[in-house]
Backbone bond lengths (Angstrom), bond angles and torsions (degrees), N, CA, C in turn:
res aa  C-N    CA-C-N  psi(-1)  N-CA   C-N-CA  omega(-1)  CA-C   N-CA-C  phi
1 X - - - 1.434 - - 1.510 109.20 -
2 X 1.133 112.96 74.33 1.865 107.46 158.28 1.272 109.43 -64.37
3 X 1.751 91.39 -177.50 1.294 119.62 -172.74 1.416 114.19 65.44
4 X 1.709 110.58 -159.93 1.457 102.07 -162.47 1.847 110.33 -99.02
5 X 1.020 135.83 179.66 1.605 117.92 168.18 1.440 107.99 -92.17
6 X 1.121 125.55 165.15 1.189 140.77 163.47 1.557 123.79 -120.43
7 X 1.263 124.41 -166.25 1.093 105.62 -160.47 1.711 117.16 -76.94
8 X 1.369 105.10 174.70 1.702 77.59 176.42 1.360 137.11 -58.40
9 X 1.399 117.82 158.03 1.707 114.47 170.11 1.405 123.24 -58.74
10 X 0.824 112.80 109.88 2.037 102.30 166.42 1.355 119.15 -47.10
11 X 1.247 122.17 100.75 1.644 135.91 177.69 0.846 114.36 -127.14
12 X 1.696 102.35 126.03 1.563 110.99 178.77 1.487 113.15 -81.18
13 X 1.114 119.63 -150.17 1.564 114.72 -172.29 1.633 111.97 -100.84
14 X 1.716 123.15 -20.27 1.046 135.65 149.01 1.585 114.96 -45.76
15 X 0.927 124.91 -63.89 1.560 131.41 172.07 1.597 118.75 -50.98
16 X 1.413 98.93 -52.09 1.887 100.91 166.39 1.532 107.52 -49.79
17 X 1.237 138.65 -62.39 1.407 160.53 -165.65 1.630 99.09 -51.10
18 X 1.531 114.93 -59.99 1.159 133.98 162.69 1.677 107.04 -21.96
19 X 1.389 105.51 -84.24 1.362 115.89 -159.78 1.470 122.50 -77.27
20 X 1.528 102.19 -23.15 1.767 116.79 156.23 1.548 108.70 -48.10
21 X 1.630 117.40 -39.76 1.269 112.96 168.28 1.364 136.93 -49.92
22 X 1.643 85.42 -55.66 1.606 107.79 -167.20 1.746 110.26 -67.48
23 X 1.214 114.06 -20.19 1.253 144.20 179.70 1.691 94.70 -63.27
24 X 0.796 119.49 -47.71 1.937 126.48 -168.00 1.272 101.76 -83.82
25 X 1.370 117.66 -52.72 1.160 132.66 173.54 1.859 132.09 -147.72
26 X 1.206 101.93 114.22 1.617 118.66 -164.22 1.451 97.56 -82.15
27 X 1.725 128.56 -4.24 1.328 95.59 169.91 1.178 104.34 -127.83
28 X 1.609 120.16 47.95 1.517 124.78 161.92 1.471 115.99 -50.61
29 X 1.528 128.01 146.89 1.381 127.21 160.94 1.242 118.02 -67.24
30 X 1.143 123.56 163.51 1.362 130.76 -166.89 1.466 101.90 -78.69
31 X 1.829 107.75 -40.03 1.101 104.00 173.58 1.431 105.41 -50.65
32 X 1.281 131.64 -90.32 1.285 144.35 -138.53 1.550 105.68 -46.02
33 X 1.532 101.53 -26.59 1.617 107.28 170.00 0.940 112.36 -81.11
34 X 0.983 150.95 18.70 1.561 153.94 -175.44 1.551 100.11 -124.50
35 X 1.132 120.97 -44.37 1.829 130.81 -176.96 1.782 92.33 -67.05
36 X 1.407 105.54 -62.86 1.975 100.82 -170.64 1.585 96.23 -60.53
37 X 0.805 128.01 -56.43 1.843 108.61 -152.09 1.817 101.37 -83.10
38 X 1.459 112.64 0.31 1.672 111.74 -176.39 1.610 123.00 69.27
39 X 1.335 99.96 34.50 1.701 99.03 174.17 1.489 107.68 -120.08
40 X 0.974 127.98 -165.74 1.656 152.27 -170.98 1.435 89.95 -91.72
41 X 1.809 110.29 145.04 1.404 123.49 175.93 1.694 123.39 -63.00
42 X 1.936 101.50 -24.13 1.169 128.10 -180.00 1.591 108.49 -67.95
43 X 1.478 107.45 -50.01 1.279 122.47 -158.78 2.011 89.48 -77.53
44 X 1.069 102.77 -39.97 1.444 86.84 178.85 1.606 124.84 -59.29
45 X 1.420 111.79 -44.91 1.174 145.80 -172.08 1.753 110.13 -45.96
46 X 1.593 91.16 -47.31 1.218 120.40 175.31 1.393 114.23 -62.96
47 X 1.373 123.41 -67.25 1.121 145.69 172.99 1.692 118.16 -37.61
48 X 1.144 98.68 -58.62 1.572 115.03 174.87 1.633 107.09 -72.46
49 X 1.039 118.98 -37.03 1.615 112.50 -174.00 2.278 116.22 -60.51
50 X 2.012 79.49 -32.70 1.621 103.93 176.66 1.193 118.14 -82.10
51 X 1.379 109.22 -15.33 1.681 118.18 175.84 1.950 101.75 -87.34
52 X 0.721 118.99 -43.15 1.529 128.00 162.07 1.309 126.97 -37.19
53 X 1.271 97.95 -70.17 1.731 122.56 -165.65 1.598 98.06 -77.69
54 X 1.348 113.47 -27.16 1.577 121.65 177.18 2.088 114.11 -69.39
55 X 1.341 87.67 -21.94 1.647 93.44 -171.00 1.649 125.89 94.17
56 X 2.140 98.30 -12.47 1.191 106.97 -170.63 1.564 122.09 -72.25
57 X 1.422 105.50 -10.78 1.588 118.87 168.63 1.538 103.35 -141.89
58 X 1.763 109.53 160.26 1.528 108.35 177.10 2.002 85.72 -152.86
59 X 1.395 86.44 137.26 1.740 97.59 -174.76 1.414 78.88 -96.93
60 X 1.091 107.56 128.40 1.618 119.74 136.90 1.653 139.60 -158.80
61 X 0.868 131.47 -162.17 1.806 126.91 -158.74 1.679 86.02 -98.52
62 X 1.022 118.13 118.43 1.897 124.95 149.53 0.980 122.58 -100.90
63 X 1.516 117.49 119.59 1.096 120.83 -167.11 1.540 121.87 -117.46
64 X 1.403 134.25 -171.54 1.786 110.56 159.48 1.191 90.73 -119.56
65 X 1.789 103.79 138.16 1.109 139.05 -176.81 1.793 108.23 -49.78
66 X 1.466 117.48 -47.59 1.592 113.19 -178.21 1.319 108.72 -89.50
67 X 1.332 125.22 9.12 1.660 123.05 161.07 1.673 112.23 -95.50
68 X 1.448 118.11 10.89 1.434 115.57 173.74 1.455 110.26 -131.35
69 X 1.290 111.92 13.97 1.123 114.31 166.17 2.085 120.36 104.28
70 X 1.535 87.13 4.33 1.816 103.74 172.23 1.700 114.95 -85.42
71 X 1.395 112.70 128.86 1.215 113.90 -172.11 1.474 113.35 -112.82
72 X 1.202 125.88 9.34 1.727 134.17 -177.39 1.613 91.81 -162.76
73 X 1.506 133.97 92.46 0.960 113.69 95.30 1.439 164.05 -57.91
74 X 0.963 148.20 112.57 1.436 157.57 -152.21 1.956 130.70 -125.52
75 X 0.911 116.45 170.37 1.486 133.11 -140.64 1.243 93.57 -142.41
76 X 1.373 132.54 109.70 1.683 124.70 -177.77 1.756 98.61 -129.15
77 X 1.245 112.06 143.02 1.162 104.76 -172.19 1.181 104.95 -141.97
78 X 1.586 134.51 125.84 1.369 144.37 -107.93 1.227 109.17 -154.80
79 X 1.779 115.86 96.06 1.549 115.45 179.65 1.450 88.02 -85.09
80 X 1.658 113.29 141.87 1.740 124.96 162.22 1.713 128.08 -129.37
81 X 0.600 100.80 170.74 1.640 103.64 179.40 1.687 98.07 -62.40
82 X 1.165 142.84 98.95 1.185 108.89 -165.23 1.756 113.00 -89.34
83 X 1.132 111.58 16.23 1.500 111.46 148.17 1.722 119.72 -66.06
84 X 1.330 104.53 -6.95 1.507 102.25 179.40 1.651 106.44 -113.49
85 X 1.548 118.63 29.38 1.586 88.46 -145.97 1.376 112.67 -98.78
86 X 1.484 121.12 -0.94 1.320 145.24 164.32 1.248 108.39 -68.64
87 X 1.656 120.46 -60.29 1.545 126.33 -164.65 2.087 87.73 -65.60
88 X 1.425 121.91 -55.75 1.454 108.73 -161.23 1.784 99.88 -60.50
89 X 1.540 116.36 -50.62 1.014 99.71 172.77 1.464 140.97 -25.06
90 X 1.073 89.61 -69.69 1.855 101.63 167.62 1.606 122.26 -48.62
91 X 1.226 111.11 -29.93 1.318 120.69 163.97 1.460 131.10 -68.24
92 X 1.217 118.33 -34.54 1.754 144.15 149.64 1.759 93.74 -58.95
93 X 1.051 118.57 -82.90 1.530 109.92 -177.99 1.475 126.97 -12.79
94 X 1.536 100.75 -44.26 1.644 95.96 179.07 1.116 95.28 -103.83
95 X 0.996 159.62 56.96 1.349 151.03 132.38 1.524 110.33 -63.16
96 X 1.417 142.57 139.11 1.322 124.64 -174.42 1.760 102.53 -108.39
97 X 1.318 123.86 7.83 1.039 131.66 163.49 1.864 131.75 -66.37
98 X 1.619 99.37 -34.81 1.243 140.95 -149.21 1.673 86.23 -98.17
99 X 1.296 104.17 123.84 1.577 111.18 165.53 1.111 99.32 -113.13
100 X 0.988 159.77 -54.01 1.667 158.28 -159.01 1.501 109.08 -116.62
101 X 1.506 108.79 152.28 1.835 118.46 176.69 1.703 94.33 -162.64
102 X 1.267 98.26 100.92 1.696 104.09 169.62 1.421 111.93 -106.20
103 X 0.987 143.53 151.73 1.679 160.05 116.08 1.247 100.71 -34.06
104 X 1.374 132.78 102.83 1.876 139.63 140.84 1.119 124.03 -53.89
105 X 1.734 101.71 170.89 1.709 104.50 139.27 1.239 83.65 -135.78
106 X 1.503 105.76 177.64 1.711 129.06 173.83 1.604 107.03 97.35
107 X 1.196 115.66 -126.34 1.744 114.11 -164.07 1.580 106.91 -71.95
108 X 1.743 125.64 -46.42 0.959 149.10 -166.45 1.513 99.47 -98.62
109 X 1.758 108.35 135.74 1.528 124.81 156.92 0.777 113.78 -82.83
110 X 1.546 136.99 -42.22 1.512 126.04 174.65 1.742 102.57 -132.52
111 X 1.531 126.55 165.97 0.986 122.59 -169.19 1.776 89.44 -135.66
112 X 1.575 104.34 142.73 1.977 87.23 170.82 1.569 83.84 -151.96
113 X 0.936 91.46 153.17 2.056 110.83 -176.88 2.105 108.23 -119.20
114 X 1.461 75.57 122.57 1.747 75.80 -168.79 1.592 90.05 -127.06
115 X 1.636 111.04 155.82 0.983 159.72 157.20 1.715 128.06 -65.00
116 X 1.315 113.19 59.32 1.742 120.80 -179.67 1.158 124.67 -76.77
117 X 1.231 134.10 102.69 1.436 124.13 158.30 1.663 123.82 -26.90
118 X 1.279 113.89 -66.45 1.619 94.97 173.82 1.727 99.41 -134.93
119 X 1.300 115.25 -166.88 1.611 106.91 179.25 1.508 98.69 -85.62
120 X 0.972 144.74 26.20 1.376 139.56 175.62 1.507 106.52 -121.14
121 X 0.927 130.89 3.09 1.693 145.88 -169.90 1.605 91.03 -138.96
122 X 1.468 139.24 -29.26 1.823 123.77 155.02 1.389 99.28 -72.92
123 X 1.680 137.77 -35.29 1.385 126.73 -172.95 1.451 112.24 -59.94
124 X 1.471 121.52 -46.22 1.442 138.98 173.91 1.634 114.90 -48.36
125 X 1.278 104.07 -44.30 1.912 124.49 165.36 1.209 91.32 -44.35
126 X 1.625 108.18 -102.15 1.811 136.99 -173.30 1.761 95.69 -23.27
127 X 0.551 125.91 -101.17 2.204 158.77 -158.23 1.559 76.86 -40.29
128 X 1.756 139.15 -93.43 1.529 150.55 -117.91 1.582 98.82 -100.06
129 X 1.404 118.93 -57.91 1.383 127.51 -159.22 1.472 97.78 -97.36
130 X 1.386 140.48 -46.77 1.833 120.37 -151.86 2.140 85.00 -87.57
131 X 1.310 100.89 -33.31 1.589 78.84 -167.85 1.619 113.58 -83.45
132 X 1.197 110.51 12.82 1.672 115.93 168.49 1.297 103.69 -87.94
133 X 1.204 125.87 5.91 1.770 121.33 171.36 1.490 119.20 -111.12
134 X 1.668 110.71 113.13 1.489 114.23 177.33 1.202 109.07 -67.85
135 X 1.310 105.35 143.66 1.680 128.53 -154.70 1.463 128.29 98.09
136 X 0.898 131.68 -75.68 1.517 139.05 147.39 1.423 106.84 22.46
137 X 1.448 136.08 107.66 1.264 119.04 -169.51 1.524 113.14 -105.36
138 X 1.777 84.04 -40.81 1.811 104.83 178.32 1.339 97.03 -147.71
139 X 1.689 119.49 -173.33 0.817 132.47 150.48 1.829 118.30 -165.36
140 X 1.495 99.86 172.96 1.587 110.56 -157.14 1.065 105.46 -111.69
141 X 1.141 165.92 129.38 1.619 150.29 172.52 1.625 110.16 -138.07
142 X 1.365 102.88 106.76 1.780 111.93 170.72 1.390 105.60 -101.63
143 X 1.380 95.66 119.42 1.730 106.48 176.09 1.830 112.23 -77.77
144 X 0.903 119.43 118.32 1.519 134.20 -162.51 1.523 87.52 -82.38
145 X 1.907 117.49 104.26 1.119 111.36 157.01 1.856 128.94 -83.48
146 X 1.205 110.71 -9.74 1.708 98.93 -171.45 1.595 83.95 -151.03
147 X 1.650 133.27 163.15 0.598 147.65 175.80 1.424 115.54 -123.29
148 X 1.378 117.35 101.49 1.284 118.30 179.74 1.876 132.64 -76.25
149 X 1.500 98.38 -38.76 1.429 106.49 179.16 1.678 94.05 -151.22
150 X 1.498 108.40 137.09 1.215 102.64 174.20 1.759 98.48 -135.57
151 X 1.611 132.42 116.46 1.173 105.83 160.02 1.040 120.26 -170.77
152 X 1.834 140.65 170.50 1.144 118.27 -155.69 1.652 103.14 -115.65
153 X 0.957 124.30 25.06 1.581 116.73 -167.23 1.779 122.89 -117.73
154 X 1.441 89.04 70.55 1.502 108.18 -156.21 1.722 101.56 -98.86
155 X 1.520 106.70 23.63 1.649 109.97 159.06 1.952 91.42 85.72
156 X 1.302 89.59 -176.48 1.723 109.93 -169.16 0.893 91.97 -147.13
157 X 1.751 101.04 132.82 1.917 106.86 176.99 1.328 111.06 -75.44
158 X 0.826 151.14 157.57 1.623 168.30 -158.55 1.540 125.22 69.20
159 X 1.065 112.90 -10.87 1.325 125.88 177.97 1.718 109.57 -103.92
160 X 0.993 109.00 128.27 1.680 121.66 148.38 1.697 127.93 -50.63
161 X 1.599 114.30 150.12 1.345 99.29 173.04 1.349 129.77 -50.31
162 X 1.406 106.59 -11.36 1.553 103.87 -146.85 1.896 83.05 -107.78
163 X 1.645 119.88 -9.72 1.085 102.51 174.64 1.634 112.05 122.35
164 X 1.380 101.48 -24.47 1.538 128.83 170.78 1.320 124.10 -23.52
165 X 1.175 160.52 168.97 1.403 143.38 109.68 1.285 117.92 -66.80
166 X 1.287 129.59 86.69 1.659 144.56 167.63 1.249 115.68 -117.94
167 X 1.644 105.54 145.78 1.424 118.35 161.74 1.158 116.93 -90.99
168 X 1.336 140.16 176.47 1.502 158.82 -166.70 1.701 81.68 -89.38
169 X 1.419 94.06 106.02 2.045 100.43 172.88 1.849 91.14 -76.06
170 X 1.161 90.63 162.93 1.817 117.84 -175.86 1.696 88.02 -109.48
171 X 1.135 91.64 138.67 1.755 112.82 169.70 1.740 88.18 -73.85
172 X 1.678 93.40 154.91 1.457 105.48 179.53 1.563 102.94 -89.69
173 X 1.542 112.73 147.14 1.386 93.41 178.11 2.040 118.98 -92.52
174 X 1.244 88.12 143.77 1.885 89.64 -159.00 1.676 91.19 -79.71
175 X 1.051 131.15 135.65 1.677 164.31 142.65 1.354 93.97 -69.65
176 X 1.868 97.36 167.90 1.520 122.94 -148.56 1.573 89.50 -92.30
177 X 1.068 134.12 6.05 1.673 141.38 -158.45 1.156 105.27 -118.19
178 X 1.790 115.23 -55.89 1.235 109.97 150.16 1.577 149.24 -26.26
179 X 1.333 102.95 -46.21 1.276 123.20 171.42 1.231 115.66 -64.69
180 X 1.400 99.77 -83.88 1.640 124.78 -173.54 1.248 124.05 -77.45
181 X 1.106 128.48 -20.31 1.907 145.35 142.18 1.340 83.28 126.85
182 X 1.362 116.64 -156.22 1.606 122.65 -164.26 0.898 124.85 -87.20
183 X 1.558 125.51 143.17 1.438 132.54 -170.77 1.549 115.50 -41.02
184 X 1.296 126.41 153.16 1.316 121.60 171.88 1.531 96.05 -74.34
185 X 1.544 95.35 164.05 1.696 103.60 175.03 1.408 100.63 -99.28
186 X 1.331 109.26 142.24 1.311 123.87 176.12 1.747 128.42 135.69
């Protein structure tokens, strides 16, 4: 998903259900997605092709970076002019090095996570390419030595585990009766 976000997608609760799936598993059949959420193979077909073409989901292979042969992935974190911070953004965007480009708050204006073959191919990044961009004020770079958890399936708001349409219930609030049982009389 390049570029910038916009506002949210309009998703119904079929579509949440959808992507809670795809989330577990990105190479479900369409059928089988069509059997779990209870619609037509068409209607799925449909559904998923618009969830795609929309940008609102992207199937693809995740892998870890030091099991394919990458030796510096890294974490760069990017004070900018922030009158520029769309135009630099977009400029990081096409980089084909660059897997990630966020908008922050805190130390960093933008944050982007890239993919180095060795630290002499991130030096060539850092040193040749980030300081050829006006705006750029500073930057932070933590070289990611081990990868502990990497993943994307952090649920869909409106739906329940079980798949539901639920909201986040509110605890009831407990009173002095609650606690302590009922007032004395008197």
């Amino acid at each position: 998903m390049s570029g910038m976000a916009g506002l949210p997608f309009e998703l119904d609760l079929v579509d949440r259900k959808m992507i809670a799936l795809l989330q577990k598993n990105g190479r479900i059949a369409t059928q089988s997605l069509a059997r779990e959420v209870g619609i037509s193979d068409v209607t799925a077909r449909r559904k998923l092709r618009r969830l795609l073409s929309d940008g609102v989901v992207q199937i693809v292979a995740a892998v870890d970076p030091f099991q394919i042969g990458y030796e510096s992935p890294v974490i760069i974190g990017l004070k900018v002019d922030r009158g520029q911070l769309d135009e630099i953004a977009e400029k990081l965007c096409a980089h084909p090095s660059i897997r990630y480009v966020g908008a922050a708050t805190g130390n960093s204006d933008l944050i982007i996570e890239l993919v180095a073959a060795s630290n002499h191919e991130l030096a060539e990044f850092v040193l040749n390419y980030l300081s050829t961009i006006s705006g750029i004020l500073s930057t932070e770079t933590s070289l990611v030595l081990r990868i502990y958890k990497q993943s994307w399936d952090w649920g869909v708001r409106g739906i329940g585990e079980d798949g539901s349409n639920s909201s986040p219930k509110r605890a009831k609030k407990a009173v002095a009766s609650d606690v302590t049982g009922p007032k004395p009389a008197g």
